[in-house]
C-alpha positions in Angstrom: 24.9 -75.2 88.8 21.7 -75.2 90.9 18.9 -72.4 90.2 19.4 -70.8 93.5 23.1 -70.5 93.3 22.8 -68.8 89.8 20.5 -66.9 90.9 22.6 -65.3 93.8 25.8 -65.1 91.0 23.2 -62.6 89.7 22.2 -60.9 92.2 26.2 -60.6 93.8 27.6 -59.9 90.3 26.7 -55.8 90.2 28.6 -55.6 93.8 31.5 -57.2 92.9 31.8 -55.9 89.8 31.3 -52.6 91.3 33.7 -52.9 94.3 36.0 -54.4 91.7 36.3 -50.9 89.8 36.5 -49.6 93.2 39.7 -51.4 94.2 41.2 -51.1 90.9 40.8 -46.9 90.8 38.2 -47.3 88.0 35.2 -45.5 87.2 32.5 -45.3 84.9 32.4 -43.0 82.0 30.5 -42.8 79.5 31.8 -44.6 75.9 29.2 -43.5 73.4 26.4 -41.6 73.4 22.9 -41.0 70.9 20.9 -38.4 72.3 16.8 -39.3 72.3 14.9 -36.4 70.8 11.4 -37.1 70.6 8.7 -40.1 69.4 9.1 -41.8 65.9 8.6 -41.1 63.7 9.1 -37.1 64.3 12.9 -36.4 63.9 15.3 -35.6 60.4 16.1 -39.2 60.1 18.9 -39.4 57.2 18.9 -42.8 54.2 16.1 -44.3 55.9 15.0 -47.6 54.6 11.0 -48.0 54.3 10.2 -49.0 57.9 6.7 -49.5 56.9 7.0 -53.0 58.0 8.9 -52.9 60.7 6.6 -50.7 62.4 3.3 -50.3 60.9 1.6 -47.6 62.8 3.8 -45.5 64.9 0.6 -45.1 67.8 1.5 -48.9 68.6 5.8 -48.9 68.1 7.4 -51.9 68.4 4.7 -55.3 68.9 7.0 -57.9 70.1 9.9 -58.1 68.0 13.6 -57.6 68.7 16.2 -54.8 68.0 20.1 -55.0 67.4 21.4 -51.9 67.5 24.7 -51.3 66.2 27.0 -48.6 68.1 30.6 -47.8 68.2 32.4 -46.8 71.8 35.1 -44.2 71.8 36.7 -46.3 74.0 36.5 -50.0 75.8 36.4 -51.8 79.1 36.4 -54.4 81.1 33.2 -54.0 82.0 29.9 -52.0 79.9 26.4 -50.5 81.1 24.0 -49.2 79.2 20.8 -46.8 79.7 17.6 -47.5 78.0 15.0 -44.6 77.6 11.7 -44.0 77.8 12.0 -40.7 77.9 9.2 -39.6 75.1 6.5 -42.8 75.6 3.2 -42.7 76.9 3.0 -45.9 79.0 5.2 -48.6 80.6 7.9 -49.9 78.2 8.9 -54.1 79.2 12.5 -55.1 77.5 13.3 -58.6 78.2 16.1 -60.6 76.2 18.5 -58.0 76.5 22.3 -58.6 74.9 25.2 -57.3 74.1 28.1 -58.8 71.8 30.9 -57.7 69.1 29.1 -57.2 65.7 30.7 -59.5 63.4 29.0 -58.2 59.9 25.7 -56.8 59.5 23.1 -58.5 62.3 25.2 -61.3 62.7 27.5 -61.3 65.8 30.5 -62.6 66.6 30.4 -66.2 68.5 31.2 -66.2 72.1 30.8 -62.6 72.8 27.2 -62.5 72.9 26.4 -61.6 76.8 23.2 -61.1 78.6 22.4 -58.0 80.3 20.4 -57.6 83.6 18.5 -54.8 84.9 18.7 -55.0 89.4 19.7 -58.9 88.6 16.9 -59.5 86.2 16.7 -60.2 83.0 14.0 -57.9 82.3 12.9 -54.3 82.9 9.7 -51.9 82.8 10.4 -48.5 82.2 7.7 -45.8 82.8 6.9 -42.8 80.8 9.4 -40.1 81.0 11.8 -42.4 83.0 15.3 -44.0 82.1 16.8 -47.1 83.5 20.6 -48.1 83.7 21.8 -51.6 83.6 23.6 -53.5 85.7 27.2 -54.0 84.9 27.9 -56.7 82.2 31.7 -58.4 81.7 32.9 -58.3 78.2 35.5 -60.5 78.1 36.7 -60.3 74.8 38.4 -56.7 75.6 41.6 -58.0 76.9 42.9 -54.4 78.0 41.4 -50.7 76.9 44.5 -50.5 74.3 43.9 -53.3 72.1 44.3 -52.4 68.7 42.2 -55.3 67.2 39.4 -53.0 68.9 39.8 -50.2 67.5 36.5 -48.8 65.0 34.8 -52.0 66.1 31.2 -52.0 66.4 29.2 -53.6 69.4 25.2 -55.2 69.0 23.1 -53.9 71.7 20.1 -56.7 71.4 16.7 -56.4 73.1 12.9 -57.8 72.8 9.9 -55.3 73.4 7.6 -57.5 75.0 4.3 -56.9 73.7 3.5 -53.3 72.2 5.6 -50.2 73.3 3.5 -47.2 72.4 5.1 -44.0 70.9 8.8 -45.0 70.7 11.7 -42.5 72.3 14.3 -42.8 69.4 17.4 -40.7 67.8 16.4 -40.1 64.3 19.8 -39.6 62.5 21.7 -42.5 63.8 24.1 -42.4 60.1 24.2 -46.0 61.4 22.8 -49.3 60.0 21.2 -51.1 63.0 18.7 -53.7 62.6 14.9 -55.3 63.3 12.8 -58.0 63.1 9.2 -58.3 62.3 6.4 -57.2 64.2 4.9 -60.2 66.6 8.5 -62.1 66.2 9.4 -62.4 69.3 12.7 -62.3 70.9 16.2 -63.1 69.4 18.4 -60.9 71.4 20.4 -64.5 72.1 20.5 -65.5 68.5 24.0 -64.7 66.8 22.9 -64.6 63.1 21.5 -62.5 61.2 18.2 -64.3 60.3 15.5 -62.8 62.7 16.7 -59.4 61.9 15.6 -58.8 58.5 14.8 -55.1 58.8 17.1 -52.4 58.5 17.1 -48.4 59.6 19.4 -45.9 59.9 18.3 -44.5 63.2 18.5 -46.1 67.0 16.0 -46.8 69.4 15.3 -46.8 73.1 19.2 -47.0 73.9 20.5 -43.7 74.7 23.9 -44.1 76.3 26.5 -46.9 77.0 29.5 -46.4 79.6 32.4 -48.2 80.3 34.6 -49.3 83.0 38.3 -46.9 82.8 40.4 -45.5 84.6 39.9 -42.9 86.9 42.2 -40.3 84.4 39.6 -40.9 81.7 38.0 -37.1 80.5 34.6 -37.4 78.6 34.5 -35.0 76.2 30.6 -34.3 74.9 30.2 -32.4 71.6 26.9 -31.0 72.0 24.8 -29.4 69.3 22.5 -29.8 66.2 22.9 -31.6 63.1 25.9 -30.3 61.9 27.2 -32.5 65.5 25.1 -35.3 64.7 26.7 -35.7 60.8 24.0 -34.4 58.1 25.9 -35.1 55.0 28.4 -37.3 56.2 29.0 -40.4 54.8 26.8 -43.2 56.0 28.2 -46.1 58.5 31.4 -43.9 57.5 31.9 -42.4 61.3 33.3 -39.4 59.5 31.3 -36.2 61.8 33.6 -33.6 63.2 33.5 -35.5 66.7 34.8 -38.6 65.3 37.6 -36.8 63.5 38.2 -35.3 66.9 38.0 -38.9 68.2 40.4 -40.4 66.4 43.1 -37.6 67.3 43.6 -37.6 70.7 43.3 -40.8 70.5 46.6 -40.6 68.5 47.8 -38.1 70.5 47.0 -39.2 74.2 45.6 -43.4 74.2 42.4 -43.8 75.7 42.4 -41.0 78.1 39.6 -39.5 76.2 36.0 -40.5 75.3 34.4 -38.8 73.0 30.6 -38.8 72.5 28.4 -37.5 70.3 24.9 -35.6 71.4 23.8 -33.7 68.4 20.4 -33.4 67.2 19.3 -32.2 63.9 17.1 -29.3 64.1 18.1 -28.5 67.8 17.8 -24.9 69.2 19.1 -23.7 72.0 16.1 -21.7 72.8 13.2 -23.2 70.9 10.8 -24.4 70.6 9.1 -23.5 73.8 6.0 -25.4 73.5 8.2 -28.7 73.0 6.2 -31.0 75.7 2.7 -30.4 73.9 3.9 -30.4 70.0 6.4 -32.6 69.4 9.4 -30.8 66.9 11.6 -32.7 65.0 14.7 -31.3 66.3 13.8 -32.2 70.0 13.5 -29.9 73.1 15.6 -27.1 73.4 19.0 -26.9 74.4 18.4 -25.5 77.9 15.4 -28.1 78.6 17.5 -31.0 77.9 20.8 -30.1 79.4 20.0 -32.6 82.6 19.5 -36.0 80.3 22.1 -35.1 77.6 25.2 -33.8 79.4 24.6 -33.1 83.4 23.8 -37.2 83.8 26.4 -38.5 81.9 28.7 -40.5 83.8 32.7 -38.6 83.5 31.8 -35.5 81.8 34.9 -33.2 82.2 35.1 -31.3 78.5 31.8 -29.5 76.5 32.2 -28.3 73.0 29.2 -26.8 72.2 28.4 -25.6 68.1 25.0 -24.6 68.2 22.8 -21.4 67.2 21.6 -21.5 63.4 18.6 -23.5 63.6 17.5 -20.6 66.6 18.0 -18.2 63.8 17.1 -19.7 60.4 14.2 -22.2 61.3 13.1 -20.5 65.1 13.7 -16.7 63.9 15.1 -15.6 67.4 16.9 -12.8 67.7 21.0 -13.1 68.8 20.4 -11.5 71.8 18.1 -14.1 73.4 20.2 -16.9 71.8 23.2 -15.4 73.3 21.0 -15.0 76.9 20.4 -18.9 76.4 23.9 -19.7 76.4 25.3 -17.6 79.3 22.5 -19.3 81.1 23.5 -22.9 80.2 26.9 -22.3 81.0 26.2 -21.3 84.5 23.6 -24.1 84.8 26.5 -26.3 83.5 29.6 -24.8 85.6 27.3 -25.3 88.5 26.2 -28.8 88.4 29.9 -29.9 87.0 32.1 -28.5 88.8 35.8 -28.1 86.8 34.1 -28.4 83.6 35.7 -27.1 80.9 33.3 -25.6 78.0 34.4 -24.8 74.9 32.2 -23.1 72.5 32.1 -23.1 68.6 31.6 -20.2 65.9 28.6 -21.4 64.0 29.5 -22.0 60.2 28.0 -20.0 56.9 24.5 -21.2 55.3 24.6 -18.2 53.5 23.1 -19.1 49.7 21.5 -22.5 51.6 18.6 -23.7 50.1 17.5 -25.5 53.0 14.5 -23.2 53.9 15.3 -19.1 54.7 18.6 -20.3 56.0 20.3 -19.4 52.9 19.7 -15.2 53.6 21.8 -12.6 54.3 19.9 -11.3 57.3 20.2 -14.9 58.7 24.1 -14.5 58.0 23.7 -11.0 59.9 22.3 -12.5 62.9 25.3 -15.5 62.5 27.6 -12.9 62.3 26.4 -11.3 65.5 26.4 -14.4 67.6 29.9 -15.3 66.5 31.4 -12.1 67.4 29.9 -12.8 70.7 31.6 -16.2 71.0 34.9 -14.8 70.0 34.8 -11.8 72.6 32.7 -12.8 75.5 35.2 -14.1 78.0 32.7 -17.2 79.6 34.5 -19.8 77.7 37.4 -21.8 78.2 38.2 -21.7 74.5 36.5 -21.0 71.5 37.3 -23.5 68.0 36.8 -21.4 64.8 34.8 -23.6 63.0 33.3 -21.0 60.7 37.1 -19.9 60.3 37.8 -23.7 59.0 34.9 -23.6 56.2 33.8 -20.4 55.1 34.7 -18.9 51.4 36.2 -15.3 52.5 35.2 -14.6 48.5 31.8 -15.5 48.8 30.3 -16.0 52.3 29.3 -19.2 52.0 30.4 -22.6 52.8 33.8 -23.7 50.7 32.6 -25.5 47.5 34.5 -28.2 47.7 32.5 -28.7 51.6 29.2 -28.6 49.9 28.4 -32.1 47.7 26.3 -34.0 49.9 28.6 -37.6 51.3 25.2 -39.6 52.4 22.6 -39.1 49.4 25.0 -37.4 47.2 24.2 -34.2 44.9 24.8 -30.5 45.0 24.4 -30.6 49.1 22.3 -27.7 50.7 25.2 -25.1 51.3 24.3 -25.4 55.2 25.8 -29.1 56.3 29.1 -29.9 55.3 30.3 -33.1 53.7 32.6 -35.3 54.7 35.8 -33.0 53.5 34.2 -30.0 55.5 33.9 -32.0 58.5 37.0 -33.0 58.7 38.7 -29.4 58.6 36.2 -28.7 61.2 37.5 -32.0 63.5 40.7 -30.9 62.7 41.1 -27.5 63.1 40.5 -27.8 67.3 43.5 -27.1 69.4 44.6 -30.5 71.2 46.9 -29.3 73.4 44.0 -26.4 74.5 41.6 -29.4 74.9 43.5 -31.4 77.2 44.9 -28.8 78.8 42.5 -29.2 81.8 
């Protein structure tokens, strides 16, 4: 094919993919999700390898070398976009050699589903400071329809070259998901299927912030929003075993793909803290309220919230419930108001009474819990409320069930604030279906 033919293919391809989606009553919605919280290294990364090598001084990032990123979707398409941020940098990012395929096993992915991704029909992109960029649409034609049960649980290889040095890099700390680098000065091997190039390993992702598919117009997001107790501390690792996955995997059961659920937890988010975010960066990220417009307003298909989040206000920020409280009735009118027919559905936050994770583990944090839960139970904002405290807590002793507490990623005692893998799956499991998909 001539060069100026392939070139037009390019340019044409986001239209007609896009008036394709059109015709067929599809939309876009967004298939997985991991929420950027600050610059590395700053951030409660979980089983992280030594990334001394990978990135020797975090001032200068990445210096020309290539990530594959490894990232489940809640559910497939036809057709896949996906956002790169820049969101915490502090100059120009250039990504060139961008991919995406079907992981076949560790780095290496699976022959002839290895496709290139374009950013305005070109197959590189600077982002600025602060900014994000979304891709344009990319076939995957592997997925031969939404429902195909040789899809399900699999894993997709977001590739991508930094050309020369990125700066402070915009990253989610606690990915809980092997993903993988090359060396510093490498180059870029985005195209390359195996696994050579990408000799580094980390447990946290970078850059890549969201990925949406094309799906029917039916399709309800549903966004579990929160701290780390959303984002999987002490769940097991690669084991996709956090409350919202549990939750996945049931109405999924229950109703097909007519939900998506993603996951935008951070650990050590507030809702109200810290206020002084922008000049000292905090490893759980910027507040709640300040990051509502990136992490849930701009998602593409967000119909359902559920929202667990509170402790870290109390036992790392020591707010009072009153101005937590404030925070949320806030958010939820900043939320109904930008999305309209949401429904939001907010969680009791669960016992760290006894923790030994700093003064989380005293009784006048549990007082202040106490306090904010009643007001979740009895103020009347929501359109539900899921008992997650009533799904863990020891009525005996106040604190988290013992057989929650043994840590699933690094193993041990556990801190008596995260759950483990048993305690999130009572928690994923204890939230009404039929209430959920009500709307």
């Amino acid at each position: 094919m001539p060069r100026w033919m392939l070139r037009l293919a390019c340019l044409l391809a986001p239209l007609l993919f896009a008036a394709a989606a059109q015709a067929q009553g599809d939309n876009w919605v967004v298939a997985w999700t991991g929420a950027a919280h600050g610059p590395y290294p700053v951030g409660n990364a979980t089983a992280q390898p030594e990334l001394k090598f990978a990135f020797p001084a975090a001032e200068h990032g990445a210096v020309d070398q290539s990530f594959r990123l490894i990232v489940r979707p809640d559910i497939w398409g036809a057709r896949a976009r996906i956002r790169l941020s820049n969101a915490f940098g502090t100059r120009p990012v250039t990504f060139d050699g961008l991919f995406v395929g079907l992981q076949a096993s560790g780095s290496a992915v699976l022959p002839g589903t290895n496709r290139p991704i374009l950013f305005g029909g070109k197959p590189s992109v600077t982002i600025q400071p602060g900014k994000l960029a979304v891709s344009d649409p990319v076939g995957l034609p592997f997925v031969k329809g939404a429902a195909d049960p040789m899809l399900v649980g699999r894993k997709l290889a977001v590739s991508f070259h930094v050309v020369g040095e990125s700066g402070p890099m915009t990253w989610h700390a606690k990915a809980l998901t092997t993903s993988y680098l090359s060396l510093p000065n490498s180059g870029s091997h985005g195209a390359e299927l195996a696994e050579t190039a990408f000799p580094g390993s980390t447990t946290s992702w970078y850059f890549l912030d969201a990925l949406d598919m094309v799906a029917p117009a039916r399709t309800h997001v549903v966004v579990a929003f929160g701290d780390s107790i959303t984002d999987g501390t002490a769940s097991t690792l690669n084991g996709d075993d956090r409350w919202p996955d549990v939750l996945s995997r049931r109405l999924h059961a229950a109703y097909g793909n007519r939900f998506s659920v993603v996951n935008e937890g951070i650990g050590g988010n507030m809702i109200i803290g810290p206020a002084d975010y922008a000049t000292k960066p905090f490893a759980g990220g910027p507040a709640a309220t300040e990051r509502l417009e990136r992490d849930l307003i701009s998602l593409a298909g967000v119909s359902t919230v559920i929202w667990l989040e509170g402790i870290n206000d109390f036992g790392n920020g020591g707010a009072r419930p009153e101005d937590v409280i404030t925070g949320v009735r806030d958010t939820v009118k900043r939320l109904r108001s930008h999305i309209p027919g949401v429904r939001i559905f907010m969680a009791t936050l669960t016992s760290s009474l006894n923790s030994t994770n700093g003064g989380y583990g005293v009784q006048a944090i549990d007082d202040k819990r106490r306090a904010f839960n009643d007001f979740v139970r009895s103020a009347g904002i929501f359109d539900g409320v899921v008992d997650f405290d009533g799904a863990t807590i020891d009525s005996k002793t106040g604190a988290l069930k013992a057989e929650f507490q043994p840590n699933s990623t690094t193993g041990g005692p556990g801190d008596l604030l995260h759950p483990n893998r048993a305690g999130y799956g009572a928690m994923g499991n204890v939230i009404d279906l039929k209430k959920l998909a009500g709307g």
